[in-house]
N, C-alpha and C positions, 0 to 999 in steps of 0.2 A: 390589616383588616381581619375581622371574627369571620368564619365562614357559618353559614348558617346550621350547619350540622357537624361540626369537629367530632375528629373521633379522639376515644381517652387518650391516647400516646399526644394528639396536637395538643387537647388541654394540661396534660405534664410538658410539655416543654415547654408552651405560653406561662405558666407562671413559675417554672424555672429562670424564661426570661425577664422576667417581672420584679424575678428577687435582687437583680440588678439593674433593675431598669429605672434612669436617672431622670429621663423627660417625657413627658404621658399627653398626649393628644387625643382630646373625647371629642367624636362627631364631626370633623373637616371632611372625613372622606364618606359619606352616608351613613347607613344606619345601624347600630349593636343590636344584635338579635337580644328579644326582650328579657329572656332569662340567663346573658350573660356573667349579669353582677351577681345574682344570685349565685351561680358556680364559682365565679372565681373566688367569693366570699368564704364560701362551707371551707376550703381547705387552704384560708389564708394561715399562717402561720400569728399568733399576737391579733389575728383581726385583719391586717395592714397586706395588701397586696404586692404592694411597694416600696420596700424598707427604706428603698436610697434613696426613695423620689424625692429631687429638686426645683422640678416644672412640673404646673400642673395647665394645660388650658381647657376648659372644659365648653362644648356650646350646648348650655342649657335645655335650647332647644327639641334640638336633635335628639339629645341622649337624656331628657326627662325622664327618663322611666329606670336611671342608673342615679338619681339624689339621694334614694332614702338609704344606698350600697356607699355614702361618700366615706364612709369611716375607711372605707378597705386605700385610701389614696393618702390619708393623713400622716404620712411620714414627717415624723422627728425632722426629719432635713431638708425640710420643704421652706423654700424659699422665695418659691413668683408660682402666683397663683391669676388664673386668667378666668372669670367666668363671663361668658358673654351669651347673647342669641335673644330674641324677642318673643312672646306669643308664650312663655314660659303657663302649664298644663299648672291651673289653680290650685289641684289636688298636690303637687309637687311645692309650693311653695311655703310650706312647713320645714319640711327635709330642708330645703333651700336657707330657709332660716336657720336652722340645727348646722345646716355644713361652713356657715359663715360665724355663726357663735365657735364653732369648735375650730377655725383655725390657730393653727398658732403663732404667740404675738413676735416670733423669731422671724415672722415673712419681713421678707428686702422690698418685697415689689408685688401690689396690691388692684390690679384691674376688674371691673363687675361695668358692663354695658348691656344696658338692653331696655325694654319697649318704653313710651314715655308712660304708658299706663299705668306699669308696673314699678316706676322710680320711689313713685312716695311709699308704697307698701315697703319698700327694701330699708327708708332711711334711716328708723329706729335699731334696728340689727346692724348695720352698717356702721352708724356711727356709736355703739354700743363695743365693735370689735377696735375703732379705731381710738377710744378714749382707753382700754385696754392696755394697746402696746406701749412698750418699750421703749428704745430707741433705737432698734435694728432696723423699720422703713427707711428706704432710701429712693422708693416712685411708690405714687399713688394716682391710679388711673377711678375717678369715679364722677361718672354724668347722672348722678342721684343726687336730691337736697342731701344736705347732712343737716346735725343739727348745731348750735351754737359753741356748745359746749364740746365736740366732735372739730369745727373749725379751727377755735384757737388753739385745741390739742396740736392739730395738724402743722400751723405754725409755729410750734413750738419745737415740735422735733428734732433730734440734733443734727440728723443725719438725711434728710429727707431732701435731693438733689433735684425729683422730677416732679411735679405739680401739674396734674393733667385735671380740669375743671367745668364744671357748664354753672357753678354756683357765683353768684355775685360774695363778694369780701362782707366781713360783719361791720357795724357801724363803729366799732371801737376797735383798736388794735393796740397792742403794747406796744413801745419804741421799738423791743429786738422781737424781730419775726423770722422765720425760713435763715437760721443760720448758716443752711448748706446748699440752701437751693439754687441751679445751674440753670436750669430748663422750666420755663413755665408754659401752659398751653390754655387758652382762653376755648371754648366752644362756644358758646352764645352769647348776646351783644351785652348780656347784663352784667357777666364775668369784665367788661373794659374798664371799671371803677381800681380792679385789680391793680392795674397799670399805676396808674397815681398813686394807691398807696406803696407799693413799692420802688417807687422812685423819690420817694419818701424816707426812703430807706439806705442811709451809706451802704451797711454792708452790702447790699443784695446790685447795688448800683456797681459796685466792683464784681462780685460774683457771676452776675447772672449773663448765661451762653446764649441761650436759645428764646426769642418770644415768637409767639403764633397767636395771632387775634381773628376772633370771627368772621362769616360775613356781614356787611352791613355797614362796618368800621369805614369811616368819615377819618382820611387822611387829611389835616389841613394843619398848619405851624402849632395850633396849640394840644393835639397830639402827636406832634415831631417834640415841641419842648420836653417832653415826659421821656419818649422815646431814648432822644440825645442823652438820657442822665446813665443809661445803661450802656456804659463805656468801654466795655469789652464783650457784646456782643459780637457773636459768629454767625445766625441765623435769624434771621427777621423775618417771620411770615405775614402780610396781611393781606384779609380775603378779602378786598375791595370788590362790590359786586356793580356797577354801573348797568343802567339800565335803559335800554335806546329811550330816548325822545325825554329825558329827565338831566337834571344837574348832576355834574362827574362828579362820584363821592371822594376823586381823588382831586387835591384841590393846593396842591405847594407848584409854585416855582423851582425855573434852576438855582435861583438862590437857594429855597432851602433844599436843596438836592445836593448843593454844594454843600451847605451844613452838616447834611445828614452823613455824606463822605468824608470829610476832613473830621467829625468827631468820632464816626464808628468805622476806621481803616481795618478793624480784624475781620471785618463781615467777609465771609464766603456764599454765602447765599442771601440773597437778596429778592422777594418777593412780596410786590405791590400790586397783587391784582392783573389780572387779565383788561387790559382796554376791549371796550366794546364799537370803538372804532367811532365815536362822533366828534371825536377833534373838537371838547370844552377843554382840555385841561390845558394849562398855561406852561407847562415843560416841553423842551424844545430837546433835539440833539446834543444840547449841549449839557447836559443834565449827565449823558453820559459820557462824555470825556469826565466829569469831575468824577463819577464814579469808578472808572477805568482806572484813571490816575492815582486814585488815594487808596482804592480797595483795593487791591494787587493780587490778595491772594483769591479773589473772587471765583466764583466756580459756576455759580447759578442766577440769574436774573430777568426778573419778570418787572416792568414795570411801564407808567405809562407816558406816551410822548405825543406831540403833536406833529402829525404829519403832513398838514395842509402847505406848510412850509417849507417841509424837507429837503428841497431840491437848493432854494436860497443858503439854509444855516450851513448845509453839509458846503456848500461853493466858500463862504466864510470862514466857514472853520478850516478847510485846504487854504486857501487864498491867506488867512493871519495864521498861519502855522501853529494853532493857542494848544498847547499840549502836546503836541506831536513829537517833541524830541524826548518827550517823560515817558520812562517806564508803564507801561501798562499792564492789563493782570491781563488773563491767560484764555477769558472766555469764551465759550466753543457755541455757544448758541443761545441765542438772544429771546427771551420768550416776549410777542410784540400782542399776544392776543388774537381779537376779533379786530384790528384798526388793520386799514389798508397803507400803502406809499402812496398810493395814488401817481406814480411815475411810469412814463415810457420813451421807449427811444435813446437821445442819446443821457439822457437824463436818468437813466439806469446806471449806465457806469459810473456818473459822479456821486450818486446816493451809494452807490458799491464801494467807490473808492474814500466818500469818511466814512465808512463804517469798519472799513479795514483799517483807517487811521485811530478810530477809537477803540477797537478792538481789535489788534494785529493778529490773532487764532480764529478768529471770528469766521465758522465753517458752514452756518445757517442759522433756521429761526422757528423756537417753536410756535407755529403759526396757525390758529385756529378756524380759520378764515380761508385759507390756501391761495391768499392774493399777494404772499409773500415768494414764489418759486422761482419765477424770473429772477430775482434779487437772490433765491439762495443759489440758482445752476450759475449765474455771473461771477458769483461770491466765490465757488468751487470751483472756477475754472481758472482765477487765477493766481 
């Protein structure tokens, strides 16, 4: 941090440090006194405060009043540029324009988040910088429209692995799209068309690591069909938001539960939503044995199950030994939601003891509700 009054010996060594200084953080820790960019500017060397700089994050916000100073951060070597923060001061939004026309098309990794007010004014300069580049992007974080011609750019790129979005897909796509892309990340319900066309897609079908869909997203087999095509998936996020006294927008069987396991075994994280605890959805316990068994290297799992049963399937599942001598993966804590066991007495230890049969690490639960404790001090005791 700037101290409000430096004296000249601090401001010679601040930008002595500066002439090496590789990653730059504007505004996380409160506020730059107003005439800082001013000074650090007058005795930049070249203009450039930052020769080496190769991170930039900056939160608009806070530090509005240092946009029209952005020349003094434009280092040649700049590589991931972060702007973010809402409520951005009108008067600044020129500079804000100027400091996005003037970066350079050598950036790796492209982030700009902020107010929904302010999304349309940025699109035209946005996607004016992103028809510009290159082929050196390799993520691009932006919850702005773009425009058409700004979209298919983006798909084109050679190199562009993270695809972070709030925009719905254009109505035409060429055969080859996202040659490189690993990671996709959906934000609002309009970006799910995304899904299909890229599963549309061989190459991206082999490719692609990581998906995260909205809230809102309606799990049912014919978004599991689209799903399954993405075959080497590690990371599956969906923000299933169920809502008391309505139909669970989560909505597959342990069959397709089975499916979704036997055709994506790399998944390490696995997140379907928090249950809101009304025991509609039609996945039972046994859902996760087939997960357990097939996803091995699994790490993280959220997803939802019906518990009005739980006492029966878990007796079943001990009593037919169905998986139990198979390898299981590793995981440490079961995220079960806002849903209750609804179990007590001696009916605790049996719901205990399959849950340690389908997870043998299985040490508790992240549990939203706190109607899970009994079940994790059981779990932990033996």
């Amino acid at each position: 941090m700037i101290e409000d009054d430096p004296s000249p010996e601090d401001w010679t060594r601040l930008q002595r440090y500066a002439s090496w200084m590789r990653v730059l953080h504007l505004g996380p820790w409160g506020k730059t006194p107003a005439d800082t960019f001013f000074r650090l500017s007058r005795n930049s060397p070249g203009g450039v405060l930052c020769p080496k700089l190769e991170s930039l994050s900056w939160n608009m916000r806070k530090v509005s009043h240092g946009l029209s100073y952005f020349h003094i951060c434009l280092s040649p070597h700049l590589r991931y540029v972060c702007l973010y923060g809402s409520s951005v001061p009108e008067a600044q939004f020129a500079d804000l324009f100027q400091l996005i026309s003037s970066l350079p098309t050598s950036l790796e990794n492209f982030t700009i988040v902020c107010g929904k007010g302010e999304e349309e004014l940025l699109k035209d300069t946005v996607s004016a910088f992103v028809c510009r580049c290159g082929s050196s992007p390799r993520a691009f974080r932006f919850y702005i429209p773009l425009t058409e011609a700004a979209i298919q750019r983006i798909m084109q790129l050679p190199n562009l692995c993270t695809w972070d979005t709030a925009q719905a897909p254009p109505q035409t796509a060429p055969l080859s799209v996202f040659p490189s892309l690993k990671h996709i990340y959906l934000r609002r319900p309009a970006t799910l068309p995304w899904i299909h066309l890229l599963a549309s897609r061989a190459n991206i079908s082999e490719t692609l690591q990581t998906l995260k869909c909205p809230s809102g997203t309606i799990v049912d087999p014919t978004f599991l069909s689209s799903i399954l095509k993405f075959r080497n998936l590690v990371i599956l996020h969906v923000d299933t938001r169920c809502q008391v006294g309505r139909d669970c927008t989560f909505r597959l069987a342990d069959a397709d539960m089975e499916s979704l396991a036997t055709t994506l075994p790399r998944l390490k994280e696995l997140q379907l939503g928090p249950s809101r605890g009304c025991n509609f959805c039609n996945t039972t316990v046994a859902s996760l044995m087939s997960i357990s068994t097939h996803c091995l290297d699994l790490k993280g799992l959220e997803t939802h199950f019906n518990t009005l049963t739980i006492v029966g399937d878990m007796e079943r599942l001990l009593d037919g030994n169905s998986g139990r001598d198979s390898a299981k993966c590793q995981l440490q804590k079961l995220g079960v939601g806002y849903s209750s066991p609804g179990v007590d007495g001696e009916d605790v230890e049996t719901v205990v003891k399959g849950f340690k049969a389908i997870f043998p690490c299985l040490m508790g639960f992240t549990d939203h509700s706190g109607r899970w404790l009994e079940l994790r001090s059981k779990l932990q005791s033996l």
